[in-house]
C-alpha positions as CSV (number, residue, x, y, z in Angstrom):
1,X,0.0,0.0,0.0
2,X,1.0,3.5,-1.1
3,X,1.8,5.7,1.6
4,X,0.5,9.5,0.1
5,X,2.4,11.6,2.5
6,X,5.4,10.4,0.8
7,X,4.8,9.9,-2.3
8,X,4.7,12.3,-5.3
9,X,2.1,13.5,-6.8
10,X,2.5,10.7,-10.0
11,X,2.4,8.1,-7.8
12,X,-0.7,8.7,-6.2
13,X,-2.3,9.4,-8.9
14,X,-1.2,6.0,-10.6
15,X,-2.1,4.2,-7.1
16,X,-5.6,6.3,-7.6
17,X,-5.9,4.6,-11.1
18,X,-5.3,1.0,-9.6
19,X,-7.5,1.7,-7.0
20,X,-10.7,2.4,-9.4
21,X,-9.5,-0.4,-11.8
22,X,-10.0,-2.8,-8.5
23,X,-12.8,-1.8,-7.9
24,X,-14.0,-2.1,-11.5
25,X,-13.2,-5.4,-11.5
26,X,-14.8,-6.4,-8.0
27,X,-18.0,-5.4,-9.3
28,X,-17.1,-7.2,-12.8
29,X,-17.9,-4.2,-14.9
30,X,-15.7,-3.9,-18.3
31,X,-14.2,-1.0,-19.2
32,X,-16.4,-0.2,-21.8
33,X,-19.5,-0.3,-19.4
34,X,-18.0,1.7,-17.0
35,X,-16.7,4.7,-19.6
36,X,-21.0,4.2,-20.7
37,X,-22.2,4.7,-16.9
38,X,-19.9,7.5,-16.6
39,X,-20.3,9.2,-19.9
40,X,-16.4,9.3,-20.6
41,X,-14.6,7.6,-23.4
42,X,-13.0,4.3,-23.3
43,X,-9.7,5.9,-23.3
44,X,-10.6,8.3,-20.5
45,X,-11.1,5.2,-18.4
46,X,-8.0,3.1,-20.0
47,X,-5.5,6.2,-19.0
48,X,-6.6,6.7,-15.3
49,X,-6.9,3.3,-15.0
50,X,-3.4,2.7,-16.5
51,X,-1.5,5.7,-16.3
52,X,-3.7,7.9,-13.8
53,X,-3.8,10.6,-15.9
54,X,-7.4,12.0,-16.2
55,X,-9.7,15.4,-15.3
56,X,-10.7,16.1,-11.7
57,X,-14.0,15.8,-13.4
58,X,-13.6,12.4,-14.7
59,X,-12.2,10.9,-12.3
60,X,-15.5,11.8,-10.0
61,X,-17.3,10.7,-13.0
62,X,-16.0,7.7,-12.5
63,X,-16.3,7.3,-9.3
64,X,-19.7,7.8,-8.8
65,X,-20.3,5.1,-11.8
66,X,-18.7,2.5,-9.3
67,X,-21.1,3.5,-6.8
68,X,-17.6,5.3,-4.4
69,X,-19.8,8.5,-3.3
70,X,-19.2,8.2,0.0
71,X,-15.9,7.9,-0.4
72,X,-15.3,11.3,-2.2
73,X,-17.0,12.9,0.7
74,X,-14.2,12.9,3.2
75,X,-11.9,14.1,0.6
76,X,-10.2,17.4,1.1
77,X,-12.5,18.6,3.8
78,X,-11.2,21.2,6.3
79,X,-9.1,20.1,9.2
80,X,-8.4,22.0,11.8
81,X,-6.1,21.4,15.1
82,X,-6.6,24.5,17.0
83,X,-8.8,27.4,17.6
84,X,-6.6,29.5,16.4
85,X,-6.6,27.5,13.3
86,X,-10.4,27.1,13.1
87,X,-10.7,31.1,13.9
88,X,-8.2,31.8,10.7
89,X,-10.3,29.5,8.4
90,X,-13.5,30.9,9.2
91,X,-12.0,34.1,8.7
92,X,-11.1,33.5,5.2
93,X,-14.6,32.2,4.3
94,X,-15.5,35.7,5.5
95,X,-13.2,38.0,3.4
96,X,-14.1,39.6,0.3
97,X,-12.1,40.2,-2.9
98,X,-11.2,44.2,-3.0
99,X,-13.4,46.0,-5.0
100,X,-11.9,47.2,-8.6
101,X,-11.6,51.1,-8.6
102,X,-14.2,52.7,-11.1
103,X,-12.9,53.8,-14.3
């Protein structure tokens, strides 16, 4: 198993690609269903699978096709491990671009 904190970017997103192939073939769908279900091309689905190469939004495409909802929705989400932390993010969900000067 892949650990991401040390890898680079290229690797994860090759083990990311594996990872979705397994599944794929868990749930004994071909390649050609899956890029149907998802409404990406066969070679979308052949290069993440392969090389991991493939959109942000194909890849959730994807996912969702293989039924891994759930799984996207602890992705990314916003940890905090103090107040002060938690008082700086909520303050940058507050702020506001700076207005353009009128011409």
């Amino acid at each position: 198993m892949l650990y991401f904190k040390f890898a680079s970017h290229s690797e994860i997103c090759r083990e990311l690609g594996a990872r979705l192939k397994a599944q794929r073939l868990a749930q004994l769908v071909s390649q050609e269903e899956l890029a149907q279900r998802a409404g990406v091309s066969i070679g979308t689905v052949k290069n993440i699978e392969n090389k991991g190469q493939s959109s942000m939004e194909s890849t959730v495409r994807i996912a969702l096709a293989l039924g891994l909802a759930d799984q996207l929705d602890v992705l990314f989400r916003l940890q905090v491990k103090s107040i002060a932390q938690m008082e700086a993010a909520e303050q940058a969900v507050r702020r506001r671009a700076p207005r353009r000067a009128p011409s």
